[in-house]
C-alpha positions, 0 to 999 in steps of 0.5 A: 886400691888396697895399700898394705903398709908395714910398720906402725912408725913415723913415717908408716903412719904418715904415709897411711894419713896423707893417703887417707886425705886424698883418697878416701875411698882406699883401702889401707891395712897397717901391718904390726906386731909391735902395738896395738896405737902408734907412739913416739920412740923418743918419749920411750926414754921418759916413761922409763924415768918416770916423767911420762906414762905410756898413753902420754907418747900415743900422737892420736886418741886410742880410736885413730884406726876407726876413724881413720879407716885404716886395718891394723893386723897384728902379726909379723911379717915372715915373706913378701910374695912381690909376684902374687902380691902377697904378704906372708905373716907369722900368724893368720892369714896372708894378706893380698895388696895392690901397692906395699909399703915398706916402713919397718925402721931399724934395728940396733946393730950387734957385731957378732961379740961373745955372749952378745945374745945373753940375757941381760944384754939388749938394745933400745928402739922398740917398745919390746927393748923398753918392756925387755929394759923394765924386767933387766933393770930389777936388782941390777947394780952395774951397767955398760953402755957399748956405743957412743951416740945418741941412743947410748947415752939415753939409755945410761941416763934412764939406768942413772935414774934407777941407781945403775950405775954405768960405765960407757964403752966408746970406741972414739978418742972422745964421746960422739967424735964421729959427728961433734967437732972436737970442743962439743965433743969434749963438753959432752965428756965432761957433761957425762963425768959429772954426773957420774958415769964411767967413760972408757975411751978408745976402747971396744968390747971384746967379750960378753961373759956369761954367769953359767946360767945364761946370762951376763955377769961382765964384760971384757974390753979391748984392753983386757979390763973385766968389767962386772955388771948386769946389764949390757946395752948395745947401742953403736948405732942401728941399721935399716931393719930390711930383714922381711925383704930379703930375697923377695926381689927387691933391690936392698943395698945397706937400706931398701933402694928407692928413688925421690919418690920411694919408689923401688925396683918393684912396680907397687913396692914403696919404702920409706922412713929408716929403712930406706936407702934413697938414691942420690946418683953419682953421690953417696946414697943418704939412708935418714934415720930421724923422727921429722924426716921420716914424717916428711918422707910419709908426707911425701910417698902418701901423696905419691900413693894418691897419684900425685906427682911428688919427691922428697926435699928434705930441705936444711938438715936439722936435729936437736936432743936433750939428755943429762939436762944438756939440750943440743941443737943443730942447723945446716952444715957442721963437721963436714969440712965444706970447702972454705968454711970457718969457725966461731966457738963460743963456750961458757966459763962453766963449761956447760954453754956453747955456740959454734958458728959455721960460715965461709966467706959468703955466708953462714952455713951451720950452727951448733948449739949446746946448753943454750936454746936456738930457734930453728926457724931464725938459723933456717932462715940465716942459712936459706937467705945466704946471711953473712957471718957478721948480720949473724953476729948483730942478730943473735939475741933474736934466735936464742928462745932460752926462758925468761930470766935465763942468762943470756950468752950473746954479748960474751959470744960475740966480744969472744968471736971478735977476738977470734976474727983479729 
């Protein structure tokens, strides 16, 4: 059996390991014109600013491809050929496989702006995008960030250590509205303000201006405000990079369609990670764009490769980042308006520490956590045993895992909490 897997990331990699363990006389080839060694997209942020090196962010020795048994190709894939099961690659020769895997992650999203295809403009996901960031940032002064996630706000802190300075465009009221409750939202305004950036609210991009010469000079908002700078970063969001599937056969909706076992219409066509849109029946299909889900997806479609009888769970949603020295955590259901729940806020006279609280009249069913850190195993488990809002109450010293001598929130959190309740 020769398994051809496209994408050297997370959930790429994972599956070709899980798959090597269990058989090991597969034949599996990595398809990749990103890098010669897999790494962690996360920690691209770091080696920018100095704090990492490049071999700091590679998960296995330099040897894993040898000792692992597993081909890379370096090259682009340009066609899938599902009839001859084939793979057509921009360079060298095409590549014959038994069963494809489909793991080629995201991609940022560009919305059709004037200019948007100037030098100087980018996004950030890829190796290239940091090696693209590293020629831009050489004699820029000024920066707009357009977006208000999680990748925006990254980039502006790796431009802020640079001396860029930045000014944020944010289409929302309030920066990550569309996934904070509205007092974390705020904090993290705040958090951005004092360090010093710009943040323009309930505002959107409307041009990209070029300099004559091919390249951005400013931009123009949604309120007609120009705006010089050098750099442009476009980071609203990514979407399922499904550019080498088109037209080959394979069912794509905003993602590669799959089932619980990344199975696609296909017979032999698996996908997995980001670019993957997993079925969920008569609900909303849910597309997973994390660095933990993708392993577990790998995990899963790795034994499943191995003739295993296996699907995807993902289990209590989880996610956690740290940018501008703010650390945030998130556990279960947050923001998502469960019918019955109830909120807790707690926030730190500072305004740089707070704790929300989500539970209905059973139980506890989420938590976010913001300048404080949360173990995820002790919120897991609160949530997964059903613990009522007042058990969390009489425990909280027990998951907070901020460093010795740090000052702990917990007594503050729970007289305020009580107050709420009455």
């Amino acid at each position: 059996m020769h398994v051809a897997i496209i994408g050297n990331g997370i959930a790429g990699i994972t599956t070709a390991r899980e798959l090597r363990k269990r058989r090991p006389e597969a034949r599996i080839t990595v398809v990749s014109g990103e890098s010669d060694h897999h790494y962690s997209r996360p920690a691209l942020m770091y080696v920018f600013m100095g704090h990492m090196r490049y071999e700091h962010t590679k998960p296995y020795a330099d040897d894993f491809w040898r000792q692992s048994r597993i081909d890379l190709v370096r090259a682009w894939v340009s066609a899938i050929d599902v009839e001859r099961k084939v793979l057509e690659l921009d360079r060298g020769p095409a590549i014959a496989w038994d069963e494809l895997v489909i793991a080629t992650g995201s991609r940022p999203n560009r919305f059709g702006w004037p200019g948007q295809d100037l030098d100087g403009v980018q996004g950030l996901y890829s190796l290239q995008d940091l090696e693209l960031l590293e020629r831009n940032v050489v004699g820029a002064r000024r920066a707009v960030i357009v977006g208000g996630g999680l990748i925006g706000i990254e980039m502006a802190e790796m431009l802020h250590t640079r001396g860029v300075a930045v000014t944020f465009l944010v289409r929302e009221p309030s920066y990550w509205s569309n996934i904070m409750p509205a007092e974390e939202s705020r904090l993290i305004n705040d958090v951005i303000r004092r360090e010093g950036m710009e943040l323009r609210l309930s505002t959107q991009l409307k041009e990209i201006v070029d300099d004559g010469k091919g390249r951005v000079c400013a931009v123009i908002s949604s309120q007609g405000e120009r705006i010089e700078c050098q750099i442009v970063g476009l980071t609203a969001g990514v979407s399922p990079n499904v550019e080498a599937v088109r037209g080959c056969g394979v069912e794509t909706g905003r993602g590669v369609l799959v089932d619980a076992s990344f199975a696609t219409n296909v017979p032999g066509v698996h996908a997995v990670g980001d670019c993957a849109e997993i079925r969920s029946g008569g609900g909303k299909n849910r597309i997973e764009q994390l660095w933990y889900t993708g392993r577990m997806q790998g995990e899963v479609l790795g034994r499943v490769l191995a003739g295993e009888a296996a699907s995807y769970d993902r289990g209590i949603w989880f996610n956690s980042a740290k940018f501008l020295d703010l650390e945030y955590q998130t556990y279960g259901l947050v923001n998502m308006d469960v019918p019955g729940e109830k909120n807790l806020f707690w926030q730190s006279s500072d305004g740089l520490h707070a704790l929300r609280v989500v539970y209905t009249d059973e139980s506890v069913i989420g938590f976010n956590s913001l300048g404080i850190r949360y173990r995820h195993r002790t919120c897991e488990r609160w949530i997964r045993e059903k613990r009522s809002v007042e058990y969390v109450m009489a425990n909280l010293p027990e998951a907070n895992f901020d460093p010795e001598f740090f000052v702990r929130h917990e007594r503050d959190m729970v007289r305020a909490w009580k107050e709420q309740r009455a």
